[in-house]
C-alpha positions in Angstrom: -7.4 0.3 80.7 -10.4 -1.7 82.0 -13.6 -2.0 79.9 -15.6 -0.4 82.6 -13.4 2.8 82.9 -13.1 2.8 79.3 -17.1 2.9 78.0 -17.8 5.9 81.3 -20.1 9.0 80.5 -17.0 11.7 79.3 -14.3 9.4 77.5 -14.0 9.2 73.7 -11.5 10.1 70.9 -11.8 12.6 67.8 -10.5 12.5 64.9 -10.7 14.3 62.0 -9.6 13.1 58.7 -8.6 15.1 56.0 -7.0 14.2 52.3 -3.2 15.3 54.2 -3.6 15.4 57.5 -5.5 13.5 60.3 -5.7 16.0 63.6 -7.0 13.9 67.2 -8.0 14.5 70.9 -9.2 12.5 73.3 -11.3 13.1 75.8 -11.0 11.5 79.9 -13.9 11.9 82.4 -14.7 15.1 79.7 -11.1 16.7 80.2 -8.7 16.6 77.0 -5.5 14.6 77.8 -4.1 14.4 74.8 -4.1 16.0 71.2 -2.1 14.9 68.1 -1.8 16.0 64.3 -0.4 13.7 61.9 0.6 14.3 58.1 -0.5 12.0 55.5 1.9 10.9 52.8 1.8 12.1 49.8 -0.2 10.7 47.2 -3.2 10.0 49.8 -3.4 5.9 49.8 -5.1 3.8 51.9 -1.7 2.7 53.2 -0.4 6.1 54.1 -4.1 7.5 55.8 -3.4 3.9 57.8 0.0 4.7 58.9 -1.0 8.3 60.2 -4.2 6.9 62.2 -1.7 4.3 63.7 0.5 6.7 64.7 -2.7 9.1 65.7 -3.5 6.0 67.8 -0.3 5.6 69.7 0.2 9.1 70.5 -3.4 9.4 71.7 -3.1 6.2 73.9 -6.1 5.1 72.6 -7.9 2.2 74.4 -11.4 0.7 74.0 -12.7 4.2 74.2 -15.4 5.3 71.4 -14.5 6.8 68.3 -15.3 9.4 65.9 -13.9 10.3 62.4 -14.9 13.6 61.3 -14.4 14.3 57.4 -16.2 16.5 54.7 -14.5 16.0 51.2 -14.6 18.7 48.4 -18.3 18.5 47.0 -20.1 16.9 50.3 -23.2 18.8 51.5 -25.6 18.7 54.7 -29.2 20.1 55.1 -32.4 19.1 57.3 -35.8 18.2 57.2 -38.0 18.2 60.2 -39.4 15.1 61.1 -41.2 15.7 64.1 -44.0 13.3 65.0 -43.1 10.8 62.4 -42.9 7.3 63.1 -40.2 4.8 62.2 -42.0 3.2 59.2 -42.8 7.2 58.1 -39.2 8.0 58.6 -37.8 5.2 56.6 -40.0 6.2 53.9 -38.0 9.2 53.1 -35.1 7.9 53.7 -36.3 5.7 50.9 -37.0 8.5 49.0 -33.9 10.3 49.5 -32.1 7.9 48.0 -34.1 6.9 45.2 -35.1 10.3 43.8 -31.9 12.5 45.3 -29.2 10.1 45.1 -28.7 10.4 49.0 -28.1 7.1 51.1 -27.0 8.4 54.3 -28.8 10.4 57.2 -28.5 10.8 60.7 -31.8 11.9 63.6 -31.2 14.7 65.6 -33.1 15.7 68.3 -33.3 19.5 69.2 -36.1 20.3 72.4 -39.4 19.1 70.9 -38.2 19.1 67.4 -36.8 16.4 65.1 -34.6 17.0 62.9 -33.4 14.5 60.0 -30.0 15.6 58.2 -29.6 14.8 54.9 -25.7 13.9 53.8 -24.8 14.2 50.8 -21.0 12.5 50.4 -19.5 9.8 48.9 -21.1 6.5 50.7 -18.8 3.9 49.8 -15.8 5.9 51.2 -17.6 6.7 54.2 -18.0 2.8 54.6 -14.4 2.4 53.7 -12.9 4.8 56.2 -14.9 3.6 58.9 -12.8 0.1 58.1 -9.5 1.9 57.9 -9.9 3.4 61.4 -10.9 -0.2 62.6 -8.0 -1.4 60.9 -5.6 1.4 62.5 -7.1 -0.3 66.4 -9.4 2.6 67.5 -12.7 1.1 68.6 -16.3 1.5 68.1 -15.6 3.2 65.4 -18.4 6.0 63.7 -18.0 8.2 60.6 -19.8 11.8 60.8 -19.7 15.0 59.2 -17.2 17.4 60.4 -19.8 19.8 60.2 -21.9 17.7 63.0 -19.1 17.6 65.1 -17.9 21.5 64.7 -21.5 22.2 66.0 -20.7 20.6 69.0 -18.0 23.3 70.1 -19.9 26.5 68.7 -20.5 28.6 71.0 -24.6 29.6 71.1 -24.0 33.4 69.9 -22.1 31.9 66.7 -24.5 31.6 63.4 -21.7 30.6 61.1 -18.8 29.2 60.8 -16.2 28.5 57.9 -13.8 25.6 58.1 -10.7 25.0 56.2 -9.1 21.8 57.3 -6.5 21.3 54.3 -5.8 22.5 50.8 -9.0 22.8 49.2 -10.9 21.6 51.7 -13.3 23.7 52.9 -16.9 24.3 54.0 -19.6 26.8 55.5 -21.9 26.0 58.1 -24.5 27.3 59.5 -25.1 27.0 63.3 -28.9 26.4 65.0 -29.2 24.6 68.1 -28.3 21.4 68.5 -26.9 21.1 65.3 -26.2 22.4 61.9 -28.8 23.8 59.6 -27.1 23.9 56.3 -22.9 23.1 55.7 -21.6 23.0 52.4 -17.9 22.8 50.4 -16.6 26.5 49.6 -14.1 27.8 48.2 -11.0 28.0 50.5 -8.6 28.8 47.9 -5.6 31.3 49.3 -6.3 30.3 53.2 -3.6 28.5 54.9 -5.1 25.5 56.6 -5.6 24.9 59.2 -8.5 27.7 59.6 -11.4 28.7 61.1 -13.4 31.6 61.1 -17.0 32.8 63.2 -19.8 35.7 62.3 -22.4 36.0 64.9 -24.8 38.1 62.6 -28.5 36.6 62.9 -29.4 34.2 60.3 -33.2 33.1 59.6 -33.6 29.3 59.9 -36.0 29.3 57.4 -33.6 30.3 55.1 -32.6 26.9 54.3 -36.3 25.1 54.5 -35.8 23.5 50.9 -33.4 21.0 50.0 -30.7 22.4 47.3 -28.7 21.0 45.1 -24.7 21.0 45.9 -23.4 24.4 43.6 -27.1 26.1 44.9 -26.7 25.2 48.3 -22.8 26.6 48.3 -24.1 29.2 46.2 -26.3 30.3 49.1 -24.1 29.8 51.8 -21.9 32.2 50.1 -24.6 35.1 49.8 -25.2 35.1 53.2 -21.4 35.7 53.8 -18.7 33.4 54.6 -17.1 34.6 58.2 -13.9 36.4 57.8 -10.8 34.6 58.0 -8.0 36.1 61.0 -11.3 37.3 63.2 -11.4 36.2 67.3 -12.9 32.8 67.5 -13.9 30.6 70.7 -15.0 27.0 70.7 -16.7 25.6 74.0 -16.6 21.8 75.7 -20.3 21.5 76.9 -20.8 25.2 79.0 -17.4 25.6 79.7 -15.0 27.9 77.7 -11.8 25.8 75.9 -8.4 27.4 76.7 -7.4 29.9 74.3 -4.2 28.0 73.3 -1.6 29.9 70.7 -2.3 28.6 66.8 1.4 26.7 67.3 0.0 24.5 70.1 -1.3 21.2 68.6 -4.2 22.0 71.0 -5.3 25.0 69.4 -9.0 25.8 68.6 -8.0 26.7 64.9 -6.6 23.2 64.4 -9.1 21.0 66.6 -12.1 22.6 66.6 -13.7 19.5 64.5 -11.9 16.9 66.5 -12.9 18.1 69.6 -16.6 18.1 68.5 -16.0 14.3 67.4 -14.9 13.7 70.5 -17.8 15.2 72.6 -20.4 13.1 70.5 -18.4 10.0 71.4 -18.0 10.6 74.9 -21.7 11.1 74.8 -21.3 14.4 76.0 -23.6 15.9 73.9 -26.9 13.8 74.2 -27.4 10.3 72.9 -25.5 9.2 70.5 -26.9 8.8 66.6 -25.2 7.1 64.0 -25.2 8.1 60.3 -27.9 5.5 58.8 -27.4 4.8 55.4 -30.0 3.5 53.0 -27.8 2.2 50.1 -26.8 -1.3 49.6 -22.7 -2.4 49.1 -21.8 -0.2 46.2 -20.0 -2.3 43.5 -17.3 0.2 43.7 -16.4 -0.8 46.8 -12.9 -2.1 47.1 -11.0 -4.8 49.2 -8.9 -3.0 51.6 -5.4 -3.9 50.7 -3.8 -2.7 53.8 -3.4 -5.3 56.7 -1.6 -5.2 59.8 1.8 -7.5 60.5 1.3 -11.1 61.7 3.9 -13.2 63.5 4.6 -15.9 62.3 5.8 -19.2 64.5 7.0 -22.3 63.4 4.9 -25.4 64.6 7.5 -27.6 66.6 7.8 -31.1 64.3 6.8 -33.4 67.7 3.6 -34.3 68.3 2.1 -33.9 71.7 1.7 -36.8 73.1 -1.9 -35.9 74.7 -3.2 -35.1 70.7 -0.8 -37.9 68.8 -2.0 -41.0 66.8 -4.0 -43.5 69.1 -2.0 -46.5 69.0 -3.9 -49.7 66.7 -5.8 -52.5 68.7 -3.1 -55.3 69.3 -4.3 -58.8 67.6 -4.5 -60.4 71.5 -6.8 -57.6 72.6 -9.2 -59.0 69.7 -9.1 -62.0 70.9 -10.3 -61.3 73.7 -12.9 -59.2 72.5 -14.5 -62.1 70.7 -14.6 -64.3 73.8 -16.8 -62.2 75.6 
């Protein structure tokens, strides 16, 4: 695949990554071609998330197109603060101040019509960092890390207000829908719902609802009163205007199981509007690790002879010195 038809308007790959199981699609000229789900090994290492995003990789016949990881571990949260009209020195003020008084390095603009949206993240930095690495390491490139509530946004329909998410065993998460992208997502309680899940309420919700920033169990606390969509419901999930196939739940294409992939993969193929990267404010964290996983090397012995254009200039004979002198 040449770079030119690989960076086009339309291609990109998805993935979302979960503690035991990493689902993918990618995207070509805006059509999916292909769609994978990989297990991860049990216990979850760095060497076993690496061998299923390898074998993610082959199976999507990945190239130099971009990529997206999708992930929201137990605990993460996501809310927004309008920043309309601000300026860049303004706007890196409170992202200063997010992370000094809330404890929150990493945000990300989004821009809905005349508003501006800023969306606080609140996950683990450092293993954001981490599996950006991991998924460079694996050979997808271009590689960005995003909320999988971002990227479920992204294949909403515009009559759905919320929408609940269970990607693996205890991992779940409410969202709620508005525009061009979420207004408030945070971890719920998914225990007793086989994953892979989701589930869609199209009941009005007001977006002032969520105008103050929460903390974690208040936010999830809300999210809950409102009412977490009903699991086993109709669902549809859209690419741009156009409705996605209505695949059966077995198919490795089906909406339940790559609803958040496919939304990765719409941001990547820049299918969605311009592209904005999670910005994080925080410095290295100390607990950030070496990654201990590396890819194979071969190894060649270095023939013994030495080529002759790169050997040991031969040593000035004594009649050549000689000579030199009588000049």
């Amino acid at each position: 695949m040449t770079d030119a038809a690989a960076t086009r308007r339309g291609d990109g790959i998805g993935l979302e990554v979960t503690s035991a199981t990493v689902r993918g699609v990618r995207l070509a000229g805006g059509t999916l071609t292909a769609a994978v789900e990989i297990g991860i090994g049990a216990p979850s290492t760095d060497r076993s998330l690496v061998d299923a995003l390898v074998i993610a990789h082959a199976e999507l016949d990945a190239g130099h197109e971009p990529t997206r990881l999708a992930t929201f571990s137990p605990g993460a949260t996501l809310q927004r603060r309008d920043v309309t009209g601000l300026t860049g020195v303004e706007l890196n003020t409170v992202r200063h101040g997010l992370s000094e008084q809330d404890g929150i390095g990493s945000t990300m603009i989004v821009d809905d019509g005349p508003r501006r949206w800023l969306m606080v993240i609140g996950w683990d930095d450092a293993r954001v960092r981490h599996l950006e690495q991991l998924g460079e390491l694996a050979g997808f490139a271009d590689v960005a890390v995003e909320p999988s509530p971002m990227a479920m946004t992204r294949t909403a329909p515009a009559d759905v207000t919320r929408s609940m998410r269970v990607a693996a065993p205890a991992e779940a998460f409410a969202v709620v829908h508005g525009g061009d992208g979420p207004i408030a997502a945070a971890s719920v309680d998914g225990v007793g719902i086989t994953a892979p899940e989701l589930a869609q309420r199209r009941d009005v919700v007001s977006p002032t609802w969520f105008d103050e920033l929460l903390e974690p169990p208040l936010l999830a606390a809300e999210l809950t009163h409102l009412g977490i969509a009903e699991v086993g419901g109709p669902i549809a999930i859209r690419v741009g205007d156009s409705p996605y196939p209505d695949y059966p739940d077995a198919d490795v294409r089906a909406a339940r199981r790559q609803c958040v992939a496919l939304g990765a993969a719409i941001g990547a193929a820049g299918l969605s509007g311009p592209l904005r990267p999670v910005d994080t404010v925080n410095a290295a964290s100390p607990h950030d690790t070496m990654i201990e996983v590396r890819r194979p090397w071969a190894i060649e012995r270095v023939p013994a002879s030495t080529d002759p254009t790169t050997g040991e200039l031969s040593r000035p004979t004594r009649r050549r010195r000689l000579l030199r002198r009588r000049r």
